[in-house]
MOPAC internal coordinates of N, CA, C and O (Angstrom, degrees):
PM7 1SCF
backbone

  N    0.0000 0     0.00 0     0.00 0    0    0    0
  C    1.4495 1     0.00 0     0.00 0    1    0    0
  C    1.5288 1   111.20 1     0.00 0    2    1    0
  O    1.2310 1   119.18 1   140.45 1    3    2    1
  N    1.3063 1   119.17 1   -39.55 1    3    2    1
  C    1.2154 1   129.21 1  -175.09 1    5    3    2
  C    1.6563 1    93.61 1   -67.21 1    6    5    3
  O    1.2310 1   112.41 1   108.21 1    7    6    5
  N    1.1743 1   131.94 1   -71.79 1    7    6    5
  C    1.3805 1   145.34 1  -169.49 1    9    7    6
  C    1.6508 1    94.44 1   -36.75 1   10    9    7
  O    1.2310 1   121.24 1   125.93 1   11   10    9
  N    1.0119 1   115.24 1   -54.07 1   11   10    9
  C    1.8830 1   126.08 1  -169.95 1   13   11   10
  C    1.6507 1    95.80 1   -58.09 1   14   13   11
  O    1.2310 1   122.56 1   124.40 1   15   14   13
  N    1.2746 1   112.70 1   -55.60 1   15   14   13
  C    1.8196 1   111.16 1  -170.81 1   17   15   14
  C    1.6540 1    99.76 1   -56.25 1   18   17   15
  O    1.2310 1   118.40 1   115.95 1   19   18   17
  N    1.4570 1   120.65 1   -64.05 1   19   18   17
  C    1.4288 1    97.45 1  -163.49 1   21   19   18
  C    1.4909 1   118.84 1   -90.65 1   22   21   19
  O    1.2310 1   121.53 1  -177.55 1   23   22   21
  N    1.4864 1   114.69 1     2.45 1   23   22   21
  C    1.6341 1    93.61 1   140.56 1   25   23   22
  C    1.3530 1   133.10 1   -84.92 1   26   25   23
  O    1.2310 1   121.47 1  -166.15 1   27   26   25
  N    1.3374 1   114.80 1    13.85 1   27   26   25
  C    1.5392 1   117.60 1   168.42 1   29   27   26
  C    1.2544 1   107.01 1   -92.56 1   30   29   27
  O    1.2310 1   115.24 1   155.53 1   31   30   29
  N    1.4033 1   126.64 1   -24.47 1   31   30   29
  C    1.9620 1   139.63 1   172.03 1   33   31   30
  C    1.5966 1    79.42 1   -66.37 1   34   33   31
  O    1.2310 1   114.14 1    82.88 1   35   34   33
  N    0.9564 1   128.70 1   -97.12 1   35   34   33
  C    1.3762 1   136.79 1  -166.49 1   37   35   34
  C    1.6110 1   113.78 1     7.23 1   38   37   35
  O    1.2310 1   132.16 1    99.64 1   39   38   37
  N    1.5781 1    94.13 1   -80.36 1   39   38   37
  C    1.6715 1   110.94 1   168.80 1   41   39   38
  C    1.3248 1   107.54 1   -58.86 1   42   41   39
  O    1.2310 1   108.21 1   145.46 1   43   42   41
  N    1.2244 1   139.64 1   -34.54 1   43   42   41
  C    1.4722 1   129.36 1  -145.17 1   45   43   42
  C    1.9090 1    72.75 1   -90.62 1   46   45   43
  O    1.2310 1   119.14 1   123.03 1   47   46   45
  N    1.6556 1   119.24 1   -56.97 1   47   46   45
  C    1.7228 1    91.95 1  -160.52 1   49   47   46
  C    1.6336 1    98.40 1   -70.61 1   50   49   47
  O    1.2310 1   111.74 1   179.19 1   51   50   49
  N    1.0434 1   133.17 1    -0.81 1   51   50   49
  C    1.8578 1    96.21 1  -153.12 1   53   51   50
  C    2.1177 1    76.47 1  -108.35 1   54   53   51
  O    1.2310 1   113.28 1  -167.78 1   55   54   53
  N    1.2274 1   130.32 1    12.22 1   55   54   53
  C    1.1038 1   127.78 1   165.24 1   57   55   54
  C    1.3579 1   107.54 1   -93.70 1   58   57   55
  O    1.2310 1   114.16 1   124.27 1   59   58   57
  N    1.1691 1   128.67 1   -55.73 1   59   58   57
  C    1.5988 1   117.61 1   137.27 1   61   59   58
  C    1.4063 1   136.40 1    20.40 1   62   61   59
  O    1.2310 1   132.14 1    99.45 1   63   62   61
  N    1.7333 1    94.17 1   -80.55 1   63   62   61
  C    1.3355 1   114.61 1  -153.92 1   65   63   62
  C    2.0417 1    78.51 1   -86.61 1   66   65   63
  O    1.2310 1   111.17 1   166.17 1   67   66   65
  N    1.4451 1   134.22 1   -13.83 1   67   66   65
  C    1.2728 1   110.58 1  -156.18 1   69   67   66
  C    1.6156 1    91.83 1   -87.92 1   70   69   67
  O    1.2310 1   127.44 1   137.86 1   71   70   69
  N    1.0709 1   103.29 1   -42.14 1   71   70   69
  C    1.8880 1   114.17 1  -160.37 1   73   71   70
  C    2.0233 1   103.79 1   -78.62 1   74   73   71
  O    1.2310 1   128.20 1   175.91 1   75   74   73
  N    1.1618 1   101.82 1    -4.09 1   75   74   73
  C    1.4485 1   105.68 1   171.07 1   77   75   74
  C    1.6014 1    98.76 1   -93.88 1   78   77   75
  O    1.2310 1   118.75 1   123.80 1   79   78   77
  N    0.7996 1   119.99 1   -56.20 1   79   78   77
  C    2.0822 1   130.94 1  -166.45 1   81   79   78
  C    1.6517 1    75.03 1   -51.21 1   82   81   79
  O    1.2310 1   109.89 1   121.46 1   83   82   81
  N    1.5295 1   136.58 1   -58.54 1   83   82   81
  C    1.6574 1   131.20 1  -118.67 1   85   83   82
  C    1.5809 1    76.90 1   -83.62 1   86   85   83
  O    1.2310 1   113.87 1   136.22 1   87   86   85
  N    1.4998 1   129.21 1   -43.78 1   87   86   85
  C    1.3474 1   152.17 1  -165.76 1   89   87   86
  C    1.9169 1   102.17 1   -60.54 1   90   89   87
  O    1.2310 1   118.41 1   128.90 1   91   90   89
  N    1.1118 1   120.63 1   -51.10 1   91   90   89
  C    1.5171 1   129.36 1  -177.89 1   93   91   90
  C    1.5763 1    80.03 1   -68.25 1   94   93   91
  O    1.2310 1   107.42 1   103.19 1   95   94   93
  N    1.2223 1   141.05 1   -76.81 1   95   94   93
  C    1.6420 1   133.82 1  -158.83 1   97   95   94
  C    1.2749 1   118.22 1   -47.78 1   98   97   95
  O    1.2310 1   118.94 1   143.54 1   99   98   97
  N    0.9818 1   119.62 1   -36.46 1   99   98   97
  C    1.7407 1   133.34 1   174.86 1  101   99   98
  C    1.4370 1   112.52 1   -71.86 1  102  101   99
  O    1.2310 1   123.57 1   123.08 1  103  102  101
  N    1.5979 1   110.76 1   -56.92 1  103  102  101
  C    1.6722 1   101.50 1   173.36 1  105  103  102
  C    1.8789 1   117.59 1   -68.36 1  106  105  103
  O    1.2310 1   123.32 1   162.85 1  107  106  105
  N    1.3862 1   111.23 1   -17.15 1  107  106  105
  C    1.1781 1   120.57 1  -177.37 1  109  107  106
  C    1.8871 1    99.14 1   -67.12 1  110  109  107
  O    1.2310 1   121.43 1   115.01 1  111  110  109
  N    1.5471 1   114.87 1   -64.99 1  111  110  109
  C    1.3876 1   106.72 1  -176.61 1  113  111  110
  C    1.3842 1   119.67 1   -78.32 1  114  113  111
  O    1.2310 1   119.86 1  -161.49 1  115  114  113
  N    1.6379 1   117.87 1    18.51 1  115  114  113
  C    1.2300 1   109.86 1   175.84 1  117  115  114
  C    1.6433 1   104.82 1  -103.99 1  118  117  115
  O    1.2310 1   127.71 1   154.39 1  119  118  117
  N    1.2239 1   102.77 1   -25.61 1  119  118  117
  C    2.0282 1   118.12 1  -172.57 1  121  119  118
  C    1.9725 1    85.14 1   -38.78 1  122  121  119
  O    1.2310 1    98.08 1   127.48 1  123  122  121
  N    1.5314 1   156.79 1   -52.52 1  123  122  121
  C    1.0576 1   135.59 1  -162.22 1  125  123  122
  C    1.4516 1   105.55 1   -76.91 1  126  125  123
  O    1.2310 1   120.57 1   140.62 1  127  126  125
  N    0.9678 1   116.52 1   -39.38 1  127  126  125
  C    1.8184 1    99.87 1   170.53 1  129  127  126
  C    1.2008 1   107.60 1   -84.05 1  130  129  127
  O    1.2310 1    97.29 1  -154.90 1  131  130  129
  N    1.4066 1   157.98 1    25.10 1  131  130  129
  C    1.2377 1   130.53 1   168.19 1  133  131  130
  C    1.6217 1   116.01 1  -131.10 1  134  133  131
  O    1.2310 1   133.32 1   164.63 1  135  134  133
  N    1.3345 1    91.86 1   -15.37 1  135  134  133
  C    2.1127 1    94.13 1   167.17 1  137  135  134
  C    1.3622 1    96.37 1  -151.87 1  138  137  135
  O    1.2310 1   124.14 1    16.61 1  139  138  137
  N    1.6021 1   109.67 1  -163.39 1  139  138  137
  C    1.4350 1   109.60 1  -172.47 1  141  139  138
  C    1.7531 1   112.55 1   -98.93 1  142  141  139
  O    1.2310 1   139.71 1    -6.96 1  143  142  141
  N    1.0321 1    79.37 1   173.04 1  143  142  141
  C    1.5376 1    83.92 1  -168.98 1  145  143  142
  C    1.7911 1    86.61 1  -107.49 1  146  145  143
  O    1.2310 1   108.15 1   129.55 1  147  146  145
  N    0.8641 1   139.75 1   -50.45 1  147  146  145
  C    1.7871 1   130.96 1  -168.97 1  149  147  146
  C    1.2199 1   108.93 1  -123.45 1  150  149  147
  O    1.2310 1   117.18 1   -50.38 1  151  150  149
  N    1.4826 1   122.98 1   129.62 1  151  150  149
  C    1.2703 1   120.69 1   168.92 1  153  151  150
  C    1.1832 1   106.95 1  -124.31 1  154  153  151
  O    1.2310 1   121.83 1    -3.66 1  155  154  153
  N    1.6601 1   114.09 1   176.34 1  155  154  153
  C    1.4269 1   111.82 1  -170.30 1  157  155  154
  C    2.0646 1    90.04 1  -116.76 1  158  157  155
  O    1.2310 1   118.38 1   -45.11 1  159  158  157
  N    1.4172 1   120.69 1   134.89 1  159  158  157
  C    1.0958 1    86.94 1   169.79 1  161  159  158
  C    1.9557 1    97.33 1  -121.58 1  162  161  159
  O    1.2310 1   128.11 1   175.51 1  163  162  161
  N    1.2771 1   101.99 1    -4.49 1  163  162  161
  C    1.5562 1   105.73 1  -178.55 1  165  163  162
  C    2.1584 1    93.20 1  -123.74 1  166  165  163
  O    1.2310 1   128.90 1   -39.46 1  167  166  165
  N    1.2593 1   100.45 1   140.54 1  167  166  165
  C    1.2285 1   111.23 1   159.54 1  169  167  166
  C    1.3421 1   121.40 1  -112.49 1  170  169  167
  O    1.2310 1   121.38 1   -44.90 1  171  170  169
  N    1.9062 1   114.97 1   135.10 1  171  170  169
  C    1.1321 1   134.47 1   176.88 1  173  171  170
  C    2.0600 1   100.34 1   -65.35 1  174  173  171
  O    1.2310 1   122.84 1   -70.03 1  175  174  173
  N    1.8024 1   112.16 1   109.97 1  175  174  173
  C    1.0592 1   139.19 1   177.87 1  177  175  174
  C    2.0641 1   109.16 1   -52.99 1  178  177  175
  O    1.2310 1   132.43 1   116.52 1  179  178  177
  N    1.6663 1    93.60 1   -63.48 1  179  178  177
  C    1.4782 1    94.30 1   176.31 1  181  179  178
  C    1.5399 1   141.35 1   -53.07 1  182  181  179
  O    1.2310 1   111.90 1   -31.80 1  183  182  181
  N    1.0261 1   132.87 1   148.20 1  183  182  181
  C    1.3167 1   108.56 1   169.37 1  185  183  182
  C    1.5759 1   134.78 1   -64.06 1  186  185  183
  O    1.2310 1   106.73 1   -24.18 1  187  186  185
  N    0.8820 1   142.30 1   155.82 1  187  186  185
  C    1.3184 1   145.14 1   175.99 1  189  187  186
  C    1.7591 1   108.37 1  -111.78 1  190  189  187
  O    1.2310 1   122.97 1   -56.29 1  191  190  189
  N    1.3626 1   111.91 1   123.71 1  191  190  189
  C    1.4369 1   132.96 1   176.72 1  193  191  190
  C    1.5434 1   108.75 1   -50.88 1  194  193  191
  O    1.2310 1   108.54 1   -61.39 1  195  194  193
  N    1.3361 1   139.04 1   118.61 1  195  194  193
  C    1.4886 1   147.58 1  -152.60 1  197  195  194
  C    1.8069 1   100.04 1   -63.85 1  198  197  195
  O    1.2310 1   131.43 1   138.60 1  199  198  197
  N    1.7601 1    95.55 1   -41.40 1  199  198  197
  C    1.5402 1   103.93 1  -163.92 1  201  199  198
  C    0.8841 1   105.38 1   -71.48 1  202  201  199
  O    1.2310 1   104.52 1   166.31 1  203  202  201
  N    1.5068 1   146.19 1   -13.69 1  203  202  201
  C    1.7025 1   155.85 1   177.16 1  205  203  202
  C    1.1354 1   119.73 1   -73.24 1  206  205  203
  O    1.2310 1   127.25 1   155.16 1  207  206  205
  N    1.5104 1   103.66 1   -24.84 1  207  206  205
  C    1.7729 1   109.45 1  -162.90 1  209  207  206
  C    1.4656 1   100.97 1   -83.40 1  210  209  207
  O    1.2310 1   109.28 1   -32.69 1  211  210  209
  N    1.0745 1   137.70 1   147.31 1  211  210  209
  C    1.8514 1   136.45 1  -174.69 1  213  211  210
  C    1.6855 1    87.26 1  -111.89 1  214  213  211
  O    1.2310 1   123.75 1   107.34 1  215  214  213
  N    1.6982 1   110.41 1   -72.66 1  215  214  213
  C    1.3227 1    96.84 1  -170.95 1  217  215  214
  C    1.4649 1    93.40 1  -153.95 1  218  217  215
  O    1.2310 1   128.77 1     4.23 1  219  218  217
  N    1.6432 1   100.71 1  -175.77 1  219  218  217
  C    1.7146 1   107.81 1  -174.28 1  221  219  218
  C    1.7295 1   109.11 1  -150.50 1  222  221  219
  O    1.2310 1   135.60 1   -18.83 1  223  222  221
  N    1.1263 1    87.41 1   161.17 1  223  222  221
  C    1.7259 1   104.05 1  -169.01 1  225  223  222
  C    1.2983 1   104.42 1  -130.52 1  226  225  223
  O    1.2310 1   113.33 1   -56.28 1  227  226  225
  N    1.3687 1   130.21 1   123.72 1  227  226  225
  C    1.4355 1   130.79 1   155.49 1  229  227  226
  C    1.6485 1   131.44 1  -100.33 1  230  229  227
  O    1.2310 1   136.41 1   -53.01 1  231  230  229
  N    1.3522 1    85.83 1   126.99 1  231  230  229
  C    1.6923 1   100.00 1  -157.03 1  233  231  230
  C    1.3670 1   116.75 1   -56.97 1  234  233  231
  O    1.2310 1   122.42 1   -19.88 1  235  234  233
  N    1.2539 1   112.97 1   160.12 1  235  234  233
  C    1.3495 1   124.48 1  -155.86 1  237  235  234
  C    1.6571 1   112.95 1   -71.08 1  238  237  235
  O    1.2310 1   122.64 1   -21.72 1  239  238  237
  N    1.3829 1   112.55 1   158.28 1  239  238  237
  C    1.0937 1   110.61 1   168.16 1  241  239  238
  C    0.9823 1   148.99 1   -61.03 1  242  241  239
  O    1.2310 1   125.84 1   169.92 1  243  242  241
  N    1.2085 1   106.39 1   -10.08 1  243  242  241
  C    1.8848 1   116.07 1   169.67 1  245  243  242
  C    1.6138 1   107.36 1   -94.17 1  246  245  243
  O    1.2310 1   126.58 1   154.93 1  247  246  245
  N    1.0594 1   104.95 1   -25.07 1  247  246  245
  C    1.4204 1    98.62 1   154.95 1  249  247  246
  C    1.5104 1   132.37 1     5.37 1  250  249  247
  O    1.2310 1   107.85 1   -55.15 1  251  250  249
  N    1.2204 1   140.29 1   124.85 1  251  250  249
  C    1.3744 1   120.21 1   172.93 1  253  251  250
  C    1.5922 1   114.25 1   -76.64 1  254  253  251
  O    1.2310 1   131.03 1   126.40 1  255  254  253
  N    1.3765 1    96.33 1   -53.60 1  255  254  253
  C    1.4945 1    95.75 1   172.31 1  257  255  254
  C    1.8815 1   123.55 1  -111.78 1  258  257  255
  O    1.2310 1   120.50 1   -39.49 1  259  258  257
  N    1.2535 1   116.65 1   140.51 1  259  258  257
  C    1.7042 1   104.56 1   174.29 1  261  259  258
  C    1.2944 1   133.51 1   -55.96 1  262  261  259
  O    1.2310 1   117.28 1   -57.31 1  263  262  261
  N    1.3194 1   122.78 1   122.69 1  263  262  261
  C    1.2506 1   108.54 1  -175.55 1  265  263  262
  C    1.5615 1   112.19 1  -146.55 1  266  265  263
  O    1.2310 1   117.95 1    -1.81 1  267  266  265
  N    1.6195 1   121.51 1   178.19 1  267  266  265
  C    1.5320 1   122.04 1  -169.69 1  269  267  266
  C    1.4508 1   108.73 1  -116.45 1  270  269  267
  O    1.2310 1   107.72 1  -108.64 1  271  270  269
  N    1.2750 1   140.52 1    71.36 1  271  270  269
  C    1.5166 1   102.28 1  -176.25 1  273  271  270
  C    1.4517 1   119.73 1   -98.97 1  274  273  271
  O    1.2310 1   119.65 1   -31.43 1  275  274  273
  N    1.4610 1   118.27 1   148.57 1  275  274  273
  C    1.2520 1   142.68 1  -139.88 1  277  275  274
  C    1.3488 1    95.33 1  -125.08 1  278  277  275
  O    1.2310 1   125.34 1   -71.35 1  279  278  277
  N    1.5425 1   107.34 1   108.65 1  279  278  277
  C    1.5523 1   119.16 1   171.30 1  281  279  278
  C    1.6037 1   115.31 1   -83.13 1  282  281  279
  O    1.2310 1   121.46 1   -83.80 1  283  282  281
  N    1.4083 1   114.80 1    96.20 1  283  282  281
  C    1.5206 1   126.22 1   170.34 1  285  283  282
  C    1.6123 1   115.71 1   -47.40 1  286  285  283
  O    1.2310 1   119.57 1   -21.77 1  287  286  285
  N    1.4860 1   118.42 1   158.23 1  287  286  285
  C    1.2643 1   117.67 1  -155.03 1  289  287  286
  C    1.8769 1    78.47 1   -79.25 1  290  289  287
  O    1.2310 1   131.20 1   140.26 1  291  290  289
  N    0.7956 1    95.99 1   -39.74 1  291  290  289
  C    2.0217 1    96.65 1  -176.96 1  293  291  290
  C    1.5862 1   108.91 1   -42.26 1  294  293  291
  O    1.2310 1   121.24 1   155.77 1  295  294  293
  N    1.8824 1   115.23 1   -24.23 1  295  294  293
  C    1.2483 1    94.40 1  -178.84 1  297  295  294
  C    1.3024 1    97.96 1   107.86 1  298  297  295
  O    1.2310 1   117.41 1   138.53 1  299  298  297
  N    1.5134 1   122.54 1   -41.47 1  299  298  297
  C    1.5536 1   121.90 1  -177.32 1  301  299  298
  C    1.7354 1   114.47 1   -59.70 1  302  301  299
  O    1.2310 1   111.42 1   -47.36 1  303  302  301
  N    0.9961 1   133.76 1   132.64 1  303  302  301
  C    1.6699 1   145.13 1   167.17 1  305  303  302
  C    1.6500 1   101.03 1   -83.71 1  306  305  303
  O    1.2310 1   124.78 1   -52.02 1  307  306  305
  N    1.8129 1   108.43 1   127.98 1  307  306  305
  C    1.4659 1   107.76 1   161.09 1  309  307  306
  C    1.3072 1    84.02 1  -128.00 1  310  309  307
  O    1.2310 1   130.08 1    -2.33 1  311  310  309
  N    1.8168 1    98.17 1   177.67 1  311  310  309
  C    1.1315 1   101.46 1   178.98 1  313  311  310
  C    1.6754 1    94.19 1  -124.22 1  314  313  311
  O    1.2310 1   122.85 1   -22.37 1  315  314  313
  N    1.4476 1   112.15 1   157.63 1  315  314  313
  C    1.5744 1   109.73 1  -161.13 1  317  315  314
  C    1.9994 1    90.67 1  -135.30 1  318  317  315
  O    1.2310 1   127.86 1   -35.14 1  319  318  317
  N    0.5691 1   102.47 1   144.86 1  319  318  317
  C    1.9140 1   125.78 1   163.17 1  321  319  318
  C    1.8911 1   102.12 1   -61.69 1  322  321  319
  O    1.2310 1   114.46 1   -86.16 1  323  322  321
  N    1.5549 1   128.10 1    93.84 1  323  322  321
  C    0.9605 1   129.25 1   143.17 1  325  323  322
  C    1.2761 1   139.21 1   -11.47 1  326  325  323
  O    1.2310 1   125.59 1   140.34 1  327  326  325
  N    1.6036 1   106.87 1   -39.66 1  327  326  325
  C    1.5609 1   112.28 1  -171.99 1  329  327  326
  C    1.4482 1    95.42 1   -88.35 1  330  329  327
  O    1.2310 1   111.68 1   157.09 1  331  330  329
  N    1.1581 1   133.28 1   -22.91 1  331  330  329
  C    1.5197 1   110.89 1  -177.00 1  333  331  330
  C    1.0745 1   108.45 1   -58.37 1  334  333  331
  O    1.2310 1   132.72 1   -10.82 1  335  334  333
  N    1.4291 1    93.03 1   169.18 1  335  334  333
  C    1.7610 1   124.35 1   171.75 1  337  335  334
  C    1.6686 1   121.76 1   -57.36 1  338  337  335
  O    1.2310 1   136.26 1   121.25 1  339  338  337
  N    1.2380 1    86.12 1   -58.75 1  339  338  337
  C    1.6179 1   113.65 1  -176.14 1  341  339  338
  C    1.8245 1    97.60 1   -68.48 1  342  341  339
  O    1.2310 1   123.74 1   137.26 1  343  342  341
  N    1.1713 1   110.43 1   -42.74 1  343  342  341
  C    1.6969 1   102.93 1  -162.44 1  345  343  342
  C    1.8284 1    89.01 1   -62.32 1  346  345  343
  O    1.2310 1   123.74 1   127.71 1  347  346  345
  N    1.2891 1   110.43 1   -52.29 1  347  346  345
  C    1.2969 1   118.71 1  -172.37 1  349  347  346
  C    1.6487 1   125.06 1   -30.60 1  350  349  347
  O    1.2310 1   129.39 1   108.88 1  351  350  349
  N    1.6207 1    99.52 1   -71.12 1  351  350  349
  C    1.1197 1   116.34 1   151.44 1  353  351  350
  C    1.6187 1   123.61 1   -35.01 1  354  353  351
  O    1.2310 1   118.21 1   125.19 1  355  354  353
  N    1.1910 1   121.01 1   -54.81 1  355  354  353
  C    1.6517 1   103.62 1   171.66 1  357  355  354
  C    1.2644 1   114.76 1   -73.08 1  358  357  355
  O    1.2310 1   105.60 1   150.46 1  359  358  357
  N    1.1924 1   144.30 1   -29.54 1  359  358  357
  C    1.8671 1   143.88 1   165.72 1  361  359  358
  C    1.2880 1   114.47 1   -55.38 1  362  361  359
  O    1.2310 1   127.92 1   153.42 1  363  362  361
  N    1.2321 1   102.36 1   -26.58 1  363  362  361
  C    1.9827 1   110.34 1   174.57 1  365  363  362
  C    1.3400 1    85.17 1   -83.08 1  366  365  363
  O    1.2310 1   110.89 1    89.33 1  367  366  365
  N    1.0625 1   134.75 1   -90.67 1  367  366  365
  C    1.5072 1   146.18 1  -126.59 1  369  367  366
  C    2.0260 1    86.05 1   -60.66 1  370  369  367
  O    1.2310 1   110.07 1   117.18 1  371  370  369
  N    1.3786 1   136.24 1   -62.82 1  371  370  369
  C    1.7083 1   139.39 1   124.10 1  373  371  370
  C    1.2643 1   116.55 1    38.81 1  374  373  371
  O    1.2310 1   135.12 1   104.86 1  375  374  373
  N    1.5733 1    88.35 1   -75.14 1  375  374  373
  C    1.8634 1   110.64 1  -174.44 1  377  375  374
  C    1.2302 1   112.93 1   -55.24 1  378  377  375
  O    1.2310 1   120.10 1   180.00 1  379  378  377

């Protein structure tokens, strides 16, 4: 009887441990449809040189705050203030 109980613990945890792991995989490939993936929460003040910028992404809507970030030919991500002038101008010039 004893032998019967903890191979029923046995199955009961390592069934557990399966349907939790299956549970992390599902919320893992759902995190891009259901919030954002990058936010900006500080914006880079200076300007950034037009010819540097490769490309840009504007952050998601759940976002707390709006923002632009601008993938440098280096590969580096800043994040820039939308309402400027200058940010503007490079997302047009982008487009």
């Amino acid at each position: 009887m004893i032998m019967r109980m903890k191979n029923v613990t046995v199955i009961v945890a390592c069934m557990l441990l399966i349907f939790s792991s299956l549970d992390v995989l599902v919320q893992a490939n759902n995190a891009d449809s259901v919030g954002p993936a990058e936010c900006c929460f500080t914006y880079r003040a200076a300007k950034l040189p037009k010819d540097k910028v490769k490309a840009f992404q504007r952050t998601h809507l759940h976002c707390a705050t709006d923002g632009v970030v601008f993938t440098m030919r280096s590969g580096t991500k800043i994040c820039v203030d939308p309402a400027q002038a200058w940010v503007q101008a490079i997302v047009t010039l982008l487009e």
